[in-house]
C-alpha positions in Angstrom: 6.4 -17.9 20.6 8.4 -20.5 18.8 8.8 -20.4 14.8 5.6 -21.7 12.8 4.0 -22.3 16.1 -0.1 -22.4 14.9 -2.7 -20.8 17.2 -6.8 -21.4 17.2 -8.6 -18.5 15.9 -12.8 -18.6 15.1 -14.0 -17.2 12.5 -17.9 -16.2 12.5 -18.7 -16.3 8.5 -22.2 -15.3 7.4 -24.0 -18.3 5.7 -23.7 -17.7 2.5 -20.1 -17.2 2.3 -19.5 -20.1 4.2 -21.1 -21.7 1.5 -19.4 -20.0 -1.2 -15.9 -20.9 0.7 -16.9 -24.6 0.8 -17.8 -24.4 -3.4 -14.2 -23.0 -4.1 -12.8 -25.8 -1.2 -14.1 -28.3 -3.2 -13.7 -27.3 -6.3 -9.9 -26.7 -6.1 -9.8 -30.0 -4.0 -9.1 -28.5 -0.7 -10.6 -28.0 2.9 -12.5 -24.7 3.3 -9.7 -24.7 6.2 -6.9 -24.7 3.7 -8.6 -22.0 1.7 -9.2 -19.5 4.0 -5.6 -19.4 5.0 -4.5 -18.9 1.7 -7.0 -16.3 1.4 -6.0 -14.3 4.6 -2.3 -15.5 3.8 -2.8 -13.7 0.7 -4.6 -10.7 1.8 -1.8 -9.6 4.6 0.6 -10.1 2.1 -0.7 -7.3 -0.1 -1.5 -5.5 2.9 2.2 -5.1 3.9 3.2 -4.4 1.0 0.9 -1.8 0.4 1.8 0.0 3.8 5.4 -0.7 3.1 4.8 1.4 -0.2 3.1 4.0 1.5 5.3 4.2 4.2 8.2 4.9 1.3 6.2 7.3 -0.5 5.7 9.7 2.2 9.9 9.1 3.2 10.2 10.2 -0.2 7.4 13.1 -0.3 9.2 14.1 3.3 12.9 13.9 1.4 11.8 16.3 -1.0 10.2 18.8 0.8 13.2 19.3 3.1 16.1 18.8 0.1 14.1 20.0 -2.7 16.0 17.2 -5.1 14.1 15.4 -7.5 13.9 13.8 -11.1 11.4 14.7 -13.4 8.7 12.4 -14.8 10.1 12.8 -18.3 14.1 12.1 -17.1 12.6 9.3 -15.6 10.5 8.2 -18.6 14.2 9.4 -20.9 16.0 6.6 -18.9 13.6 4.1 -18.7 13.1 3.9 -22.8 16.9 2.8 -22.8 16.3 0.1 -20.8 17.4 -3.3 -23.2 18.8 -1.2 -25.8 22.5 -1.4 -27.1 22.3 2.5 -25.8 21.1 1.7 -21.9 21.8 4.9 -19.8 22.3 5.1 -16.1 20.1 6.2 -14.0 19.6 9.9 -14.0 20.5 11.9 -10.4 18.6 13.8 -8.3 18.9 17.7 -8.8 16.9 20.8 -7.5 
């Protein structure tokens, strides 16, 4: 499949969102068309990133258990409360 090539896809909506999907089209001055990919556009974005984020919490949550390193919540919240200030401190490193 080439870049940006577009492919046909039906969508069977229930009447009433239909409806509602036409109000918002025409209120923002748009096709229902050009909302609805916007609106699924929208939604996998936020999907992958929330996989993305899940997948790197349990890397992280796997990390641990076999290393044992970590930082605490309050190191962490310690560093972060230097952030912007003439005394900014590096980041603080793992330990066991």
């Amino acid at each position: 499949m080439q870049l940006n090539e577009r492919q046909t896809t039906t969508l069977r909506l229930e009447k009433n969102l239909k409806e509602r999907v036409k109000y918002l089209a025409g209120d923002k001055r748009s096709s229902s068309h050009a909302l609805m990919l916007e609106a699924i556009n929208q939604y996998v974005e936020r999907e992958e990133k929330q996989s993305d984020y899940r997948k790197n919490a349990l890397s992280a949550w796997h990390e641990y258990q076999e290393t044992g390193e970590h930082i605490t919540a309050e190191e962490t919240l310690n560093w972060l409360d230097t952030w912007g200030t003439s005394n900014e401190k590096s980041a603080p490193t793992c330990h066991k």
